[in-house]
VOMI-573645 format. One record per residue (C-alpha): residue in three letters; chain; x, y, z. Coordinates in pm, 1 decimal, padded with zeros to 6 digits. Example, Ala and Ser with C-alpha at 12.3 -4.5 7.8 and 13.67 -1.06 7.14 Angstrom:
2
ATOM code unit     east    north       up
ATOM  ALA    A  01230.0 -00450.0  00780.0
ATOM  SER    A  01367.0 -00106.0  00714.0
This chain:
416
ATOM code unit     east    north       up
ATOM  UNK    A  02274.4 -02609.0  00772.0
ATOM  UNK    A  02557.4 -02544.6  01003.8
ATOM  UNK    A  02795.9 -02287.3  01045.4
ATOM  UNK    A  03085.0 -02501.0  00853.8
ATOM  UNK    A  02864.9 -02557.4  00546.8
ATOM  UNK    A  03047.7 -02462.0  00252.0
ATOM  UNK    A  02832.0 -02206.1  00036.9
ATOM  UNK    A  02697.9 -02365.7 -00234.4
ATOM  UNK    A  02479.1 -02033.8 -00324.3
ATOM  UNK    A  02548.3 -01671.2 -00264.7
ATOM  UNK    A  02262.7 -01455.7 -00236.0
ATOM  UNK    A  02278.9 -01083.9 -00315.4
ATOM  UNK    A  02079.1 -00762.9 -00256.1
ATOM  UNK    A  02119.0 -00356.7 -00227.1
ATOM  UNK    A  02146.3 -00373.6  00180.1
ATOM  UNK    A  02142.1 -00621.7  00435.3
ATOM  UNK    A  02024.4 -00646.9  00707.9
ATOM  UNK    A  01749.2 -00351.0  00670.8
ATOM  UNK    A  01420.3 -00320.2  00847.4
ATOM  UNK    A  01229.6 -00258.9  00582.3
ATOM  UNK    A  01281.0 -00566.9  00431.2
ATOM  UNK    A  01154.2 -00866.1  00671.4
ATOM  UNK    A  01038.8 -01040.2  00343.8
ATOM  UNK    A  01396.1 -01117.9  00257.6
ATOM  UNK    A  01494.3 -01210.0  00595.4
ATOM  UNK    A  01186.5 -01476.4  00618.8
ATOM  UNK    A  01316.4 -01597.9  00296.9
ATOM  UNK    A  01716.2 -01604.3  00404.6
ATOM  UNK    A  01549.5 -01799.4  00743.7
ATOM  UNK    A  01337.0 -02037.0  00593.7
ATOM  UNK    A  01612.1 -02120.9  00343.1
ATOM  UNK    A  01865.7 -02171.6  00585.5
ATOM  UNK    A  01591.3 -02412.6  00740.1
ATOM  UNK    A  01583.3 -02609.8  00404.6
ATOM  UNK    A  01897.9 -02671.2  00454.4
ATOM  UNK    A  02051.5 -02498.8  00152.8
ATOM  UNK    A  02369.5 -02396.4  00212.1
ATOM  UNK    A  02415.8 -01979.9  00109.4
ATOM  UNK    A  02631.3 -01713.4  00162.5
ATOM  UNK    A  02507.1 -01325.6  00157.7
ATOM  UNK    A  02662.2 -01036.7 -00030.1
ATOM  UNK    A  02545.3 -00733.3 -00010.2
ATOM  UNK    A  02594.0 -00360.1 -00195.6
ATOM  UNK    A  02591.8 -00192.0  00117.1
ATOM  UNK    A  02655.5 -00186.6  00476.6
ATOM  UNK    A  02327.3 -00159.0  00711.9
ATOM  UNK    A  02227.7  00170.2  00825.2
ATOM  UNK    A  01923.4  00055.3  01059.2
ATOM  UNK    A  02020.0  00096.5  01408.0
ATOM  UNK    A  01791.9 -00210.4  01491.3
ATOM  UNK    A  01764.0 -00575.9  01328.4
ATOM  UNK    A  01471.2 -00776.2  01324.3
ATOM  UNK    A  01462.9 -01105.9  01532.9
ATOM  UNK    A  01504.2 -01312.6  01192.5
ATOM  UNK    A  01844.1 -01150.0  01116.2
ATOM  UNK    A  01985.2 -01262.8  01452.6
ATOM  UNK    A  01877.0 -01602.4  01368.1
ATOM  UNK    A  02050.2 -01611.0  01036.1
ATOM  UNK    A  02400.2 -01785.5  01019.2
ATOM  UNK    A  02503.6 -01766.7  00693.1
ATOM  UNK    A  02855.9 -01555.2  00630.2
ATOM  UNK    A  02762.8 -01183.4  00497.0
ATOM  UNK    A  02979.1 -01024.8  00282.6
ATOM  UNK    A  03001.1 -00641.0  00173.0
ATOM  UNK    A  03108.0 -00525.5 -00117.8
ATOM  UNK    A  03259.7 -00194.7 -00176.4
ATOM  UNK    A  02975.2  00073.4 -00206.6
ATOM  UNK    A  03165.4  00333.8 -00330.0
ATOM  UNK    A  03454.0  00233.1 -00533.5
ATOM  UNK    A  03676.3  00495.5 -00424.8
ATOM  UNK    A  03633.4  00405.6 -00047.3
ATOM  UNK    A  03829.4  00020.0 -00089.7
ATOM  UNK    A  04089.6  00118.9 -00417.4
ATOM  UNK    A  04320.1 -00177.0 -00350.0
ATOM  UNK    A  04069.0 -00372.5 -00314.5
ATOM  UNK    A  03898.0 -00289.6 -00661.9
ATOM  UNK    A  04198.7 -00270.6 -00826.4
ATOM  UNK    A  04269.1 -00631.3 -00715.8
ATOM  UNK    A  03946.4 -00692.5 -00865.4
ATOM  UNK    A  04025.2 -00524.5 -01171.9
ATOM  UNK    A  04336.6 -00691.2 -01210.8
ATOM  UNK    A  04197.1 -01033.8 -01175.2
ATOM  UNK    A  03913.5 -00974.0 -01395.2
ATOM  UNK    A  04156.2 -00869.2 -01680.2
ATOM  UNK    A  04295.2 -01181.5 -01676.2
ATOM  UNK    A  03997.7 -01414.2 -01734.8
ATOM  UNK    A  03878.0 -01589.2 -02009.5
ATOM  UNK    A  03495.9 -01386.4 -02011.7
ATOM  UNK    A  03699.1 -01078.4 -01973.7
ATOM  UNK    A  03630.0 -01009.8 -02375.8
ATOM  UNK    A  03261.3 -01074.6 -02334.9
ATOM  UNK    A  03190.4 -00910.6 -01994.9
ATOM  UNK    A  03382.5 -00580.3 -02164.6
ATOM  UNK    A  03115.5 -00572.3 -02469.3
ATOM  UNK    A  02815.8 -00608.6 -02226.9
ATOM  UNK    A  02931.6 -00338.7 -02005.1
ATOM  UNK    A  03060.1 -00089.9 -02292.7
ATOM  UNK    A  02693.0 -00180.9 -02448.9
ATOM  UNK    A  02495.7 -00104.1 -02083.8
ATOM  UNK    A  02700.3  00210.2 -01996.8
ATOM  UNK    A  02636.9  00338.6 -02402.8
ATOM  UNK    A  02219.3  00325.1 -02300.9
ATOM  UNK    A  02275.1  00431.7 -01956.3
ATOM  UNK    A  02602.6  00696.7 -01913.8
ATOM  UNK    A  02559.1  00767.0 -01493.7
ATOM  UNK    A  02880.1  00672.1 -01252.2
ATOM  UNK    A  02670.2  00443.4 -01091.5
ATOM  UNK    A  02685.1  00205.3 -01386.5
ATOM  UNK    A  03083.6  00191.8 -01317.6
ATOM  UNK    A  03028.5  00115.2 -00953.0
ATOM  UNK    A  02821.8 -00204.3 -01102.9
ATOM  UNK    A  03126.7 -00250.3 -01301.5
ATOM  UNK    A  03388.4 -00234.7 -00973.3
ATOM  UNK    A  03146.6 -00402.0 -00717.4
ATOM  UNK    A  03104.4 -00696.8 -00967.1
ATOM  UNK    A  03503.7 -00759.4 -01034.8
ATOM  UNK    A  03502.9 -00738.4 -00699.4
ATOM  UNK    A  03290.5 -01032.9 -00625.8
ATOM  UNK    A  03377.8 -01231.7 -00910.7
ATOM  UNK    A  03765.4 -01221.6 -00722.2
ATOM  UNK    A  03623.5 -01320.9 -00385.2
ATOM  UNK    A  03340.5 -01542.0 -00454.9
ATOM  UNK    A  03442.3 -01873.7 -00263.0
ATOM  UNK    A  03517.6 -02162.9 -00492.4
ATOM  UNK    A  03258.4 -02364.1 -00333.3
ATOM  UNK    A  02977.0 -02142.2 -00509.2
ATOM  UNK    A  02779.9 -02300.7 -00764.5
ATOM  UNK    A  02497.0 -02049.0 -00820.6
ATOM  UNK    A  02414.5 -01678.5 -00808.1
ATOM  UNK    A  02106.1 -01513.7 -00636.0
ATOM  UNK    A  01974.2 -01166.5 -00643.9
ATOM  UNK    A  01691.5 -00939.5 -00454.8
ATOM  UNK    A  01547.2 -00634.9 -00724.6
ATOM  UNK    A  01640.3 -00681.5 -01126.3
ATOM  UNK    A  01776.7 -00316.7 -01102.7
ATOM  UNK    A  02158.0 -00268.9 -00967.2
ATOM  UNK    A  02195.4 -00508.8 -00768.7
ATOM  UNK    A  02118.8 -00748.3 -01074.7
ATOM  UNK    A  02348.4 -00573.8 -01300.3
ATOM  UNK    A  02644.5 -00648.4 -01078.5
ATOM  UNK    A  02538.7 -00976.5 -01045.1
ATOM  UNK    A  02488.3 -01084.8 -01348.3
ATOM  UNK    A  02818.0 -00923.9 -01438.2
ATOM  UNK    A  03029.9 -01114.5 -01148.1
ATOM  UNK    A  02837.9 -01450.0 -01311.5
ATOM  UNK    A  02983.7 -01365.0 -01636.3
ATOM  UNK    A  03302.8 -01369.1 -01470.8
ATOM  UNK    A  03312.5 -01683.3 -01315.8
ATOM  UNK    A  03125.9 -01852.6 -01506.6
ATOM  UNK    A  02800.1 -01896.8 -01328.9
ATOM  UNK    A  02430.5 -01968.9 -01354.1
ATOM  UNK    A  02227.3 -01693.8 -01180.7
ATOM  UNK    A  01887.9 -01605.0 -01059.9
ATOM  UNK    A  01639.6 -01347.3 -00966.4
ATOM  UNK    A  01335.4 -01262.6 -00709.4
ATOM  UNK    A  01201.5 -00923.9 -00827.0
ATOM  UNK    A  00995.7 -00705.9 -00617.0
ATOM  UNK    A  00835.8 -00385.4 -00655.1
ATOM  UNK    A  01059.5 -00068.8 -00808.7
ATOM  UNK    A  01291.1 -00273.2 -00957.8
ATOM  UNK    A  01078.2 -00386.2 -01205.6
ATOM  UNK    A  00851.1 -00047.1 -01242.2
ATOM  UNK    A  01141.3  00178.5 -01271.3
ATOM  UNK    A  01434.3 -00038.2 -01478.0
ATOM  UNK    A  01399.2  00066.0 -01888.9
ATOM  UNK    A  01226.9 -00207.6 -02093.3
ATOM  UNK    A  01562.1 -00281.5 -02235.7
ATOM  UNK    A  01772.2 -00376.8 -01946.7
ATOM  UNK    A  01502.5 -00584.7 -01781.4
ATOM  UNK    A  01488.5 -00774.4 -02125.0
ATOM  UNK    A  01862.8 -00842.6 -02123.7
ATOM  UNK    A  01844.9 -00920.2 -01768.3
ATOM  UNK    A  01594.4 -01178.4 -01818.9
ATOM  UNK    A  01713.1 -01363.0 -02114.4
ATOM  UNK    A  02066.2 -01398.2 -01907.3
ATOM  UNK    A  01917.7 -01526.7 -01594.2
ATOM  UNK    A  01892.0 -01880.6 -01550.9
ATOM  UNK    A  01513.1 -01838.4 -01377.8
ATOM  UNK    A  01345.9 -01566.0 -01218.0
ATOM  UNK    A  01038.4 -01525.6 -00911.5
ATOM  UNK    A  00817.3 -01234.9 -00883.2
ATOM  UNK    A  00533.3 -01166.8 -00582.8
ATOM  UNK    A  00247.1 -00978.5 -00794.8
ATOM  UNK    A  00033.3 -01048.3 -01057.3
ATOM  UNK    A  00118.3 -00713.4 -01194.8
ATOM  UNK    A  00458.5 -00744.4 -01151.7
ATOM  UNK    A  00496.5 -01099.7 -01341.3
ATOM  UNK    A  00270.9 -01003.0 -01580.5
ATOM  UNK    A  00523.2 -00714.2 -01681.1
ATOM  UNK    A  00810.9 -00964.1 -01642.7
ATOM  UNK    A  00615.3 -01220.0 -01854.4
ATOM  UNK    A  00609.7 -00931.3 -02132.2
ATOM  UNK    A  01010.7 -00936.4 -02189.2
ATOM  UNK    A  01072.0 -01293.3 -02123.4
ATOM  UNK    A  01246.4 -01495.7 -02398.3
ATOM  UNK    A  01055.8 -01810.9 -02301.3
ATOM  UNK    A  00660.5 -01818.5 -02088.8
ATOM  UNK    A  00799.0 -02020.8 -01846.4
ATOM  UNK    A  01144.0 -01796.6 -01731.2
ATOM  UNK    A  00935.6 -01572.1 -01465.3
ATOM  UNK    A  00731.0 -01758.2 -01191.5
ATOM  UNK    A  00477.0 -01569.7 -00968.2
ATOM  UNK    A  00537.5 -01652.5 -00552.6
ATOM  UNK    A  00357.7 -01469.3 -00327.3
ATOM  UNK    A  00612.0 -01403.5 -00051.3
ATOM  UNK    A  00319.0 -01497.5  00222.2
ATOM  UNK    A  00382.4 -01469.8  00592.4
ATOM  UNK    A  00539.2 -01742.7  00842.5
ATOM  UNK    A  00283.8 -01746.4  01066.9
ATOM  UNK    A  00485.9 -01865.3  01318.0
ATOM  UNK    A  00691.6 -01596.2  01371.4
ATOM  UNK    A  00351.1 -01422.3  01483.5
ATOM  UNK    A  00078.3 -01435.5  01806.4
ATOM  UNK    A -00259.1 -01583.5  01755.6
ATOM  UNK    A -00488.5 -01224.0  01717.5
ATOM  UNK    A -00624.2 -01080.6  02042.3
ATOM  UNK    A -00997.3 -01005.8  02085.7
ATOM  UNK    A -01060.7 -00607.0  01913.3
ATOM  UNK    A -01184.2 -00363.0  02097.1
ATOM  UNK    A -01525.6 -00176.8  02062.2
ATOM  UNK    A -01393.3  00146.5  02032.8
ATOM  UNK    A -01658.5  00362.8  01790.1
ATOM  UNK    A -01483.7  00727.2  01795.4
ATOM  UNK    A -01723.5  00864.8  02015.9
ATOM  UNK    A -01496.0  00881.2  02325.4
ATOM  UNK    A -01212.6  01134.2  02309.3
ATOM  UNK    A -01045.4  00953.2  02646.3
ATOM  UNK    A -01014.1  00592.8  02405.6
ATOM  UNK    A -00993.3  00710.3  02082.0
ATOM  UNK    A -01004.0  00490.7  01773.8
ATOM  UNK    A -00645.7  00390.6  01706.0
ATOM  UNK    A -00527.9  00376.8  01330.3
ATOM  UNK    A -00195.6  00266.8  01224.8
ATOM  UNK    A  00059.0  00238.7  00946.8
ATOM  UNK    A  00348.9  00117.5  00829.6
ATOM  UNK    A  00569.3  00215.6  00583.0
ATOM  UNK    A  00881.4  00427.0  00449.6
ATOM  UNK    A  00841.1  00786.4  00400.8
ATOM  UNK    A  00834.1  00805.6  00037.4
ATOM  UNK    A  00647.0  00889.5 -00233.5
ATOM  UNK    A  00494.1  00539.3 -00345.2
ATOM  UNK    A  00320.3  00516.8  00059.3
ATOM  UNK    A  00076.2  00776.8 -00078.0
ATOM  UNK    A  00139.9  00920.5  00276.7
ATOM  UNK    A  00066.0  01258.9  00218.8
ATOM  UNK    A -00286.5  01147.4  00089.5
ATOM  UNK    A -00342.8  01004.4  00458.5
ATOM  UNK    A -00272.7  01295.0  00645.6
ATOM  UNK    A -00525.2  01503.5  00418.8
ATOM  UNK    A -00797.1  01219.5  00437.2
ATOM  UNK    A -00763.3  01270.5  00837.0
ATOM  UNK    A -00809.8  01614.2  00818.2
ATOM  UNK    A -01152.7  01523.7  00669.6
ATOM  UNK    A -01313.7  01310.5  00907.5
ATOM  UNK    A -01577.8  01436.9  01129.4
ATOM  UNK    A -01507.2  01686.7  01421.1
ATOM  UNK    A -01688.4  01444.7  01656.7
ATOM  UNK    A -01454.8  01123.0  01547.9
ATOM  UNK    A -01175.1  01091.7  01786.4
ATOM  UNK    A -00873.5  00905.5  01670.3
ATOM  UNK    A -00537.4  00874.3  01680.0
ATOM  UNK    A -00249.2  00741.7  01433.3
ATOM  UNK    A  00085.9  00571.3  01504.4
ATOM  UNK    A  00305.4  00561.7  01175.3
ATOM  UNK    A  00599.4  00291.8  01156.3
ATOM  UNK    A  00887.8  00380.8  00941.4
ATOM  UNK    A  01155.7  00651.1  00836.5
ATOM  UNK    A  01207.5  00740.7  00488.5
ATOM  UNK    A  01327.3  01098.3  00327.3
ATOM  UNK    A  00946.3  01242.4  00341.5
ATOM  UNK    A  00911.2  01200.7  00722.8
ATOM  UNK    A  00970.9  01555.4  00786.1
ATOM  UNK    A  00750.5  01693.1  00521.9
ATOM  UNK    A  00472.2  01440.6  00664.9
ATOM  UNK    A  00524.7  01599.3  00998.4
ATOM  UNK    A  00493.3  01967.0  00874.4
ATOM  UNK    A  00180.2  01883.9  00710.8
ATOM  UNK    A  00029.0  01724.8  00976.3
ATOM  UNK    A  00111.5  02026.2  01212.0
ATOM  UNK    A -00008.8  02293.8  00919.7
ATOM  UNK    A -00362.2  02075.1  00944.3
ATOM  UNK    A -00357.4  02056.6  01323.5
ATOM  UNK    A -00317.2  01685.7  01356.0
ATOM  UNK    A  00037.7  01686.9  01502.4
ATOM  UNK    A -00143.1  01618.3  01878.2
ATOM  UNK    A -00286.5  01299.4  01735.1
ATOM  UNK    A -00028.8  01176.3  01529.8
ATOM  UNK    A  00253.4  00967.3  01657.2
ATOM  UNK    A  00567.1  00919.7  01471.8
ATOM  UNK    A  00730.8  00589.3  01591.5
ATOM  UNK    A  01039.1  00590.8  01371.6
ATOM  UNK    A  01197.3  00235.5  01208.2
ATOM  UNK    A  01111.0 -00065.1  01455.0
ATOM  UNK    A  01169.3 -00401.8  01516.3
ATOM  UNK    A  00913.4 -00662.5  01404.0
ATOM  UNK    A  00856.4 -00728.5  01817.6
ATOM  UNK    A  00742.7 -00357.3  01836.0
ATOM  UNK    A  00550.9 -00349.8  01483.3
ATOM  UNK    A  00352.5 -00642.5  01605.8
ATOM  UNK    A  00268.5 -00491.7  01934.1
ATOM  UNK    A  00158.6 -00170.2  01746.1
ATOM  UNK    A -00034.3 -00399.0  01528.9
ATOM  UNK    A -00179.4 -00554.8  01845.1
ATOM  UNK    A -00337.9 -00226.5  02044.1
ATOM  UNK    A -00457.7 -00128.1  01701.9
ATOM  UNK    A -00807.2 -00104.8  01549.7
ATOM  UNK    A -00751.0 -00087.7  01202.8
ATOM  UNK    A -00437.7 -00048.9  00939.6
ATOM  UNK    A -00451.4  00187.4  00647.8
ATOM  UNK    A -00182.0  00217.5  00350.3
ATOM  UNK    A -00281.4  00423.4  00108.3
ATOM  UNK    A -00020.6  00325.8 -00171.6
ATOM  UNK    A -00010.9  00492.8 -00549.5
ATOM  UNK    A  00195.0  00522.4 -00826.6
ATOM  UNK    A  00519.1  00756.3 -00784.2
ATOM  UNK    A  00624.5  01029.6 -01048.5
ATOM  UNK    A  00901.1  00829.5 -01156.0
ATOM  UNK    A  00685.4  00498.6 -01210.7
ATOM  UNK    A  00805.9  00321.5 -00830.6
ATOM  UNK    A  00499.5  00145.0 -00669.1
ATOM  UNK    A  00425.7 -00126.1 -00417.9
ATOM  UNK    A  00460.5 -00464.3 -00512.2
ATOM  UNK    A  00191.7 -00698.6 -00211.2
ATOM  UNK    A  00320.7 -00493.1  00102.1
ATOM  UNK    A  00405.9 -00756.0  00341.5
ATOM  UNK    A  00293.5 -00497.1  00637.8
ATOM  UNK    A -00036.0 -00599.0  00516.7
ATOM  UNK    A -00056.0 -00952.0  00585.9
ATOM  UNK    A  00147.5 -00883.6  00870.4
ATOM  UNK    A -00166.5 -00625.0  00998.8
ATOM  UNK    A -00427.4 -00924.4  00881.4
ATOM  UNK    A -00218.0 -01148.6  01116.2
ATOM  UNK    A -00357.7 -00955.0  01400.7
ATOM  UNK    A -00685.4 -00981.1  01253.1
ATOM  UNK    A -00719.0 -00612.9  01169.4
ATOM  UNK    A -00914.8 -00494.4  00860.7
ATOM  UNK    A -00720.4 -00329.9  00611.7
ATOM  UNK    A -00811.8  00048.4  00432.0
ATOM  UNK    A -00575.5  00007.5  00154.4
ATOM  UNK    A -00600.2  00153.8 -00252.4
ATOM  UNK    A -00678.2 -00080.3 -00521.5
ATOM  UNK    A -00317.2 -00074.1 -00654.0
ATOM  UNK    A -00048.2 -00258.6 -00758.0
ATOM  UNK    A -00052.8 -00556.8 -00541.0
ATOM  UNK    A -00286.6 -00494.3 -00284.0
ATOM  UNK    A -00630.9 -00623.8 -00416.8
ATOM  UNK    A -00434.1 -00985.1 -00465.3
ATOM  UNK    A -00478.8 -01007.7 -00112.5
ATOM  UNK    A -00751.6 -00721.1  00041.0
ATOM  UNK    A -01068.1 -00763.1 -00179.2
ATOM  UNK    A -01313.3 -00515.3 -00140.8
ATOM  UNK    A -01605.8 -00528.5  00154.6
ATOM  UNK    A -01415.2 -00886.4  00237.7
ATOM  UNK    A -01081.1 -00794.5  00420.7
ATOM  UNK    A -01117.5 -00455.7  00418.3
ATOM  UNK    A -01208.5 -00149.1  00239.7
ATOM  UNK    A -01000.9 -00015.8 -00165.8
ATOM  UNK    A -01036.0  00294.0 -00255.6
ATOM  UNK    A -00847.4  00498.9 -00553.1
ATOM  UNK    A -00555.6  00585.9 -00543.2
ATOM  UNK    A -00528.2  00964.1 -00446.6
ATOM  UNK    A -00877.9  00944.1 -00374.3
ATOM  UNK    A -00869.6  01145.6 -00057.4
ATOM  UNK    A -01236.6  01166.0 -00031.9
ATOM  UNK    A -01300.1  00834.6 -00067.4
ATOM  UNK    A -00929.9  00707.1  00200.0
ATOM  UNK    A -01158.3  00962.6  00446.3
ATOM  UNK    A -01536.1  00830.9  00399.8
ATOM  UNK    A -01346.5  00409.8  00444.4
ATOM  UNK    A -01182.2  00531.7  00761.3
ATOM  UNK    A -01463.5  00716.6  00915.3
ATOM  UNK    A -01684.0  00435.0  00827.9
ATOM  UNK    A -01456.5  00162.7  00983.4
ATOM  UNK    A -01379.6  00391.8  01293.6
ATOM  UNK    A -01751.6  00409.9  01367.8
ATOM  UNK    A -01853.6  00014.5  01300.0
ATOM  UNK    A -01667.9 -00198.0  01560.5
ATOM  UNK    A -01856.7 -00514.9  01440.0
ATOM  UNK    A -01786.9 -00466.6  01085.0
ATOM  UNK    A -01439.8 -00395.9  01192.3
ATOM  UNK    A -01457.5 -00743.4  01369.8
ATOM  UNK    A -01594.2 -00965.8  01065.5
ATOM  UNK    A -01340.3 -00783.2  00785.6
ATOM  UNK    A -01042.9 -00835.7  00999.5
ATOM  UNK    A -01144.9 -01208.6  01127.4
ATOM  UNK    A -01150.6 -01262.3  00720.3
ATOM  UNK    A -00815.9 -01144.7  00672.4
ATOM  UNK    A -00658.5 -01318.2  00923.8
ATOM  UNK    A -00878.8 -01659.7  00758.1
ATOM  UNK    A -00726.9 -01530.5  00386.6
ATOM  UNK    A -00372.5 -01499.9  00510.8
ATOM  UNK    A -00393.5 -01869.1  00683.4
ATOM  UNK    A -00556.0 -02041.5  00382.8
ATOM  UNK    A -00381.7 -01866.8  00094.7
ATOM  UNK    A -00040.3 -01668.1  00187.5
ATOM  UNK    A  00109.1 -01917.2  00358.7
ATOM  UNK    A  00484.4 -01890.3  00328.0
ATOM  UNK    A  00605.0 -02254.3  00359.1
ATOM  UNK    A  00469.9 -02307.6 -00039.2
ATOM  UNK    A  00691.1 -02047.0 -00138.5
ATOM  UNK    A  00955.1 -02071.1  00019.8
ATOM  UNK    A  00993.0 -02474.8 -00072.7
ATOM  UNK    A  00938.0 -02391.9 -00374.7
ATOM  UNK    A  01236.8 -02113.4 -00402.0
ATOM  UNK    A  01422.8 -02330.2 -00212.8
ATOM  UNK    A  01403.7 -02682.0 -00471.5
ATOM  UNK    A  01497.2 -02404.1 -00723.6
ATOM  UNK    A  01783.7 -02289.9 -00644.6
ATOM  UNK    A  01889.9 -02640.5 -00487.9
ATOM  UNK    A  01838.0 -02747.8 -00863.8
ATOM  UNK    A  02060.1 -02474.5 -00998.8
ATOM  UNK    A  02327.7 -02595.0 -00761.4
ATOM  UNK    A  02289.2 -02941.7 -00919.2
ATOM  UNK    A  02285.3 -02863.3 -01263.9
ATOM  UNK    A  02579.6 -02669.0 -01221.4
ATOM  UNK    A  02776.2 -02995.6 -01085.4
């Protein structure tokens, strides 16, 4: 693709570019190197001081919609006006009145104002609609296909699909043209509320190995030595889902003669809280808080590290992990993986293979994993050498990413 492609495809999501996501970017780069032609819209401007290496390497146009309606009137009024005026008008009007009955919040509006919006600046040249998460950013795009009359498409993730009611993700579905989800649990949800078996595919996002360095030879660091203590590490957003909270109490478990230290990647709204507990326990001297980074510094965390941890569970409001991409990214280094047997993870980490599952919330059981790793080098060694051999030979991202790829390129056909 170059940069005077004509769009054929405009991809949406909630932000872009954001850190947090490198799964989208690896798909937005290895589509671009399919040579699908796209466009990306997003709900809202980035607010990550840093982009990954991927995002610089994207060309495709990015274009922002209005994320509060009242910041851009003219410009939603234009969209307004325009949308009054089409044919679907009638139809889009009975879907929205219908959606905002079940679901009365302003945010439903914004939907509303973001999607005539896009409908009124979508170039003429696209033939197909894309969207990251079945939650808002699908409801405005399946309103702006209404609009204009086009096919549309999702990839569903993680919240999106564990926190949207059972009736909008029903509606959502039957609307969409075809739909992609990365965890057994998650399609298996999907495949619950589908009109048809085949509407919902599982893809594994995988990893594009080549965006990372062969692994580096571990070192035999056991604990016993406070001047090289074992070095744990984690990545993740400060929230609830992370289970982060349970991490910081399963450290203040381990043995008084185990030295270690933890570096956690990431920001997120419970950072603080994380930091006061870790103080109020007397870990704050061995636990370093790196902030949001760029995939150059996550993989050189990844790279002086001895093992990964991410103890993920199920939020209050029903959020959880979908396959955390930070952990193929950590078994790309050849690091063995304490994880919980949740959600996505034991699709990829199976117990005593690539690493150690525990419960989730099981403190006791996150601290016995991690003191047993910290003190068993080799062991370390052999469950990290076979997750680097399971992400080569099964999470692979080129199979996915044709595979989304001859989709959508068939929607843009059929749409001809």
């Amino acid at each position: 693709m170059t940069r005077t492609a004509e769009p054929q495809v405009a991809i949406a999501m909630k932000g872009y570019p954001r850190l947090s996501e490198t799964f989208i970017a690896q798909e937005l780069l290895g589509l671009q190197q399919r040579g699908l032609p796209f466009a990306i819209w997003s709900l809202r401007r980035p607010t990550d001081a840093a982009r990954h290496l991927m995002h610089n390497q994207i060309i495709a146009p990015v274009r922002y919609l209005p994320e509060y309606l009242h910041d851009e009137p003219g410009r939603v009024l234009r969209g307004v006006l325009r949308a009054l005026v089409r044919p679907s008008f009638s139809r889009l009007l009975v879907l929205f009145l219908r959606d905002l009955w079940r679901d009365r919040t302003r945010n439903r509006w914004r939907r509303f104002g973001q999607a005539c919006v896009m409908a009124r600046e979508l170039p003429a040249s696209i033939r197909h609609l894309h969207v990251h998460y079945l939650h808002t950013p699908a409801s405005v795009i399946r309103y702006a296909a209404l609009l204009r009359g086009l096919s549309w498409s999702f990839s569903a993730h993680a919240k999106d699909i564990w926190t949207t009611p059972d009736w909008e993700k029903r509606e959502k579905i039957a609307d969409a043209a075809w739909g992609v989800t990365c965890t057994r649990d998650g399609h298996c949800e999907l495949a619950r509320l589908s009109d048809r078996p085949d509407k919902v595919a599982l893809l594994y996002h995988g990893l594009d190995l080549a965006r990372f360095p062969a692994p580096e030879n571990h070192s035999p660091r056991d604990g016993s030595d406070a001047a090289d203590p074992v070095r744990f590490v984690t990545i993740g957003r400060a929230v609830e889902k992370k289970g982060f909270d349970d991490l910081i109490e399963a450290l203040a478990g381990l043995p008084c003669t185990l030295h270690w230290r933890l570096t956690h990647i990431g920001g997120g709204e419970k950072l603080r809280a994380l930091q006061a507990q870790a103080a109020k326990l007397g870990l704050a001297d061995r636990i370093t808080w790196a902030g949001p980074k760029a995939q150059t510094e996550v993989i050189a965390a990844l790279r002086e590290a001895d093992l990964f941890v991410l103890p993920s569970r199920q939020a209050g409001d029903g959020d959880r992990d979908g396959l955390p991409n930070v952990v193929m990214e950590a078994a790309s280094q050849g690091l063995p993986i304490v994880a919980t047997d949740f959600a996505g993870i034991p699709e990829f980490v199976r117990d005593g293979t690539e690493g150690l599952l525990v419960g989730p919330g099981d403190v006791e059981a996150l601290a016995l994993a991690l003191a047993d790793l910290a003190a068993s080098p080799q062991r370390r060694l052999r469950l990290g050498q076979a997750a680097f051999a399971r992400l080569t030979q099964d999470f692979s991202a080129a199979a996915g990413l044709d595979r989304v790829a001859g989709l959508l390129k068939a929607s843009v056909a059929e749409a001809r």
